[in-house]
N, C-alpha and C positions, 0 to 999 in steps of 0.2 A: 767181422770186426777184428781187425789188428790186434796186437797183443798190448802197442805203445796206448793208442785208443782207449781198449779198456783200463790200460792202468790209468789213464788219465781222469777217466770215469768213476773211478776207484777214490782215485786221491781227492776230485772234487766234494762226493760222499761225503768221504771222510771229513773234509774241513767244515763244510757245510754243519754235520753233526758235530763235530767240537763248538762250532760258532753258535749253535743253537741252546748248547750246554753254559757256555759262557753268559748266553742271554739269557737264562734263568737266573732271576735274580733273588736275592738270600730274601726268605720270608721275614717281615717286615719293614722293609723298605718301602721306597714310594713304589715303586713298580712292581714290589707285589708285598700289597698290607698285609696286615691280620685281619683277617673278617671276624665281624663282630656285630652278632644278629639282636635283634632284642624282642620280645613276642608282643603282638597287638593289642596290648592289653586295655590304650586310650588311642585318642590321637596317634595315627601314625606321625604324622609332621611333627607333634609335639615329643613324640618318641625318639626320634630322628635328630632333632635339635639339643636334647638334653644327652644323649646316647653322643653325639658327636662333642660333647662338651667334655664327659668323661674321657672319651678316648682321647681328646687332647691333654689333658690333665696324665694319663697312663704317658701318651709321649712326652712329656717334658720332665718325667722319672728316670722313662726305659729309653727314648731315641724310638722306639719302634713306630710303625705309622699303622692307621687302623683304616680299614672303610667300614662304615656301619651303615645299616641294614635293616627293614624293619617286614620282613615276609608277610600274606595276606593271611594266613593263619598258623594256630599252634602247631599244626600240623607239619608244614612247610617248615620252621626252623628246627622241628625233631628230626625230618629227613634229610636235613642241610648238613646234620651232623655226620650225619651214616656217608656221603659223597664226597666231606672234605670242601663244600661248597660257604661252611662256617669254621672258624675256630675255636672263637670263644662263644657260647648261648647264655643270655638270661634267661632262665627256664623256670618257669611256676612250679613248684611241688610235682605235680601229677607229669607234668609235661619231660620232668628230670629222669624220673623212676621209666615213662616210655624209651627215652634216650637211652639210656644206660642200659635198659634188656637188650632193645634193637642194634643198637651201634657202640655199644661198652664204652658211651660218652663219661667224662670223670668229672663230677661234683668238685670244686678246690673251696667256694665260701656258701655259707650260708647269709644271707643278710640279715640286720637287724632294725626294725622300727620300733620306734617308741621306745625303746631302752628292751624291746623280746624278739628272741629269735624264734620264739613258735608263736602261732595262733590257734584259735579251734574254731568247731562249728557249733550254731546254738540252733536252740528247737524253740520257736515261736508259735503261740497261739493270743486268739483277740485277749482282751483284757476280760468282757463282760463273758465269756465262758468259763465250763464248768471244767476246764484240762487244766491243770496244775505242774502236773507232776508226770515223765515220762509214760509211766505204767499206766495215765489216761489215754495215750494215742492209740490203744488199741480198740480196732473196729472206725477207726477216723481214716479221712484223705489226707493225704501229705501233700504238700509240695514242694520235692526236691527242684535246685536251680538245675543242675545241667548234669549227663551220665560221666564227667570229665572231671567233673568240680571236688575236690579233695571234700573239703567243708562244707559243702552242699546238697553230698550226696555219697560217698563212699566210706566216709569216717558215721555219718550219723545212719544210716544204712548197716551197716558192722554194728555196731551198739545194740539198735534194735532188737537186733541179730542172734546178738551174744543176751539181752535179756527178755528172748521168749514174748517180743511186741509185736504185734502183728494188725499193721494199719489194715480196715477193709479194700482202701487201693491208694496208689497215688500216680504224680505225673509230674515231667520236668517242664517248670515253669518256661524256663531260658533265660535264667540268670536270677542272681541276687535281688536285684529290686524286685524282678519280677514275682521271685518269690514270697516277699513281704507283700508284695499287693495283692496276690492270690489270697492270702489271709488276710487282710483288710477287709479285702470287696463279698468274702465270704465263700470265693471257690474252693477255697481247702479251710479243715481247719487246724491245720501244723503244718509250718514252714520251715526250711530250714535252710543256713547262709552263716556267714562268716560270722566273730566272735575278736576283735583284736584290741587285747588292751593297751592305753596309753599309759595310764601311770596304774598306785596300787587301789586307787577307787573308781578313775572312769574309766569307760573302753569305748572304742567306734566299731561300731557295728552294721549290718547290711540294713538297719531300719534307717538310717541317716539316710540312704541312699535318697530315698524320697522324700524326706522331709521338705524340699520344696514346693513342692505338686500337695505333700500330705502332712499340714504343721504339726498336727495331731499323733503323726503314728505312733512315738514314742508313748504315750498314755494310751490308745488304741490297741496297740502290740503288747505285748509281756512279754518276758523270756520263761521258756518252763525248764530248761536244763541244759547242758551241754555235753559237747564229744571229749575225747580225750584230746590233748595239746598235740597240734599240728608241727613240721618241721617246716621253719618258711621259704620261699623260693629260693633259685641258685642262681650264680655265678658258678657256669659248669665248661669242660674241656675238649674238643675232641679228641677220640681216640689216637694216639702218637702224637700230639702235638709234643713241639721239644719241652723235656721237662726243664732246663733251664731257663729258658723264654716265658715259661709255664710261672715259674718261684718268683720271676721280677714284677709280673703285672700282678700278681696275688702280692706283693708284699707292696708295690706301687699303690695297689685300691686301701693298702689297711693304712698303709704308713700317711695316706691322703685323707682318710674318716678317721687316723685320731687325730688330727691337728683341727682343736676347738675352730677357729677360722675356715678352715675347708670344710667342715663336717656341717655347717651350712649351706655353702654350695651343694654339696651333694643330696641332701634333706629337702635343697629348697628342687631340685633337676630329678629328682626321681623317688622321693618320699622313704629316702634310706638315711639311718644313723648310724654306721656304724656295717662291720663282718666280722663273722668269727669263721675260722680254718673249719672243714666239713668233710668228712670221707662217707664213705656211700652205706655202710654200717647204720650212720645216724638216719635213715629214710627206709630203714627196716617198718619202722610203725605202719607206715606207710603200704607196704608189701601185705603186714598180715592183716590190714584192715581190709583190702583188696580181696586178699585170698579168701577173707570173711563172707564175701558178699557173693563169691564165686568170678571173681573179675580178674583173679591172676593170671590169665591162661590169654592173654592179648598180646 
């Protein structure tokens, strides 16, 4: 090969790689959004729909464009974080604390429902039994909803824990309802599931779940105690994302939940009132409940 040849070769290279540099285009534009995952928590379609309504709402603030996302489990948009395959995650509690070990994902809100930013776990038993009070579940079956579930299993687990209770066994339902009807039908006798209040006298809790199938369970059910207060799900970052691009959609989502008028939209698309600014400090509780149970080492 000539020497004119190879420089030819050379030069072609070259522009080729400039051209391709060029065609990288600035992260959020059309041709290359912000990925924006959100976890399976209902409906995917319906997740998809309401997810894609915020992101239009964030673009008519920032200009930036979003594709949203809805992966087949929690799983999937914890490790979306760690490849740069997401930028922004709504991340459940438990789901945030995995992120941030693994891929030093960054928490920016915490959400707010009902007028609170935490929730807890409560401990349920039938109505017509003799459990009361915590310090009866010892020597009973439990049933926890899931070995994932903040309030279902890791917070009221730690408690236990920390007060010397010691169920004869227990076992994870597979979910909230599931674990109200474990106690209904008589397979356990203490459940335990979510605790979130609405205002300062009612609260919705994991026994509503069934109330259609079970009109009863609210007089069926009692509550015998609760966890300590939860910190609730995030609006969370990947790691490097630009922190100025980062400050407009965090101040885009707040400046759009306080305006009385949008804060129904949003309330009515994904059952939020409202966010407060969040650093990764605040999901400490979270860590030493964990550590409690011997589950920090995941």
């Amino acid at each position: 090969m000539n020497s004119m040849k190879f420089n030819k070769i050379i030069l072609l290279i070259s522009i080729l790689v400039i051209f391709g540099c060029e065609q990288q285009a600035e992260l959020g534009t059309k041709k290359n959004p912000i990925k924006m995952y959100f976890v399976p928590s209902i409906e995917a379609d319906k997740i998809i729909t309401s997810g894609e309504e915020v992101a239009e709402i964030i673009r008519e603030k920032t200009g930036y464009h979003f594709h949203v996302a809805v992966p087949t489990s929690y799983a999937s948009v914890i490790e979306a974080m760690g490849t740069k395959e997401t930028d922004v995650a709504w991340l459940a509690t438990f789901a945030y604390i995995l992120a941030n070990k693994k891929f030093d994902a960054e928490v920016a809100l915490t959400v707010v429902r009902k007028g609170f930013d935490k929730y807890r776990g409560q401990f349920i038993a039938r109505a017509d039994s003799n459990i009361n009070t915590l310090e009866d579940i010892n020597g009973k079956i439990i049933a926890y909803t899931d070995a994932a579930s903040t309030s279902g299993y890791i917070y009221p687990s730690a408690l236990l824990i920390e007060k010397g209770i010691q169920p004869e066994k227990y076992f994870f339902a597979g979910g909230h309802p599931q674990a109200v009807l474990a106690v209904y039908s008589g397979k356990a006798d203490v459940g335990c599931a979510f605790w979130t209040p609405v205002n300062e006298v009612d609260a919705h809790d994991a026994r509503s779940t069934v109330i259609e199938t079970h009109p009863d369970v609210m007089e069926k059910i009692k509550i015998i105690g609760f966890t300590e207060w939860i910190p609730n799900s995030t609006v969370t970052f990947r790691k490097d994302f630009p922190p100025e691009m980062k400050e407009r959609i965090i101040n885009a989502l707040m400046e759009f939940a306080n305006d009385d008028e949008n804060r129904e939209t949003l309330k009515s698309l994904l059952e939020i009132d409202n966010f407060i600014r969040a650093s990764d400090k605040d999901y400490d509780s979270v860590r030493e409940a964990m550590k409690a149970i011997g589950k920090d080492n995941f």
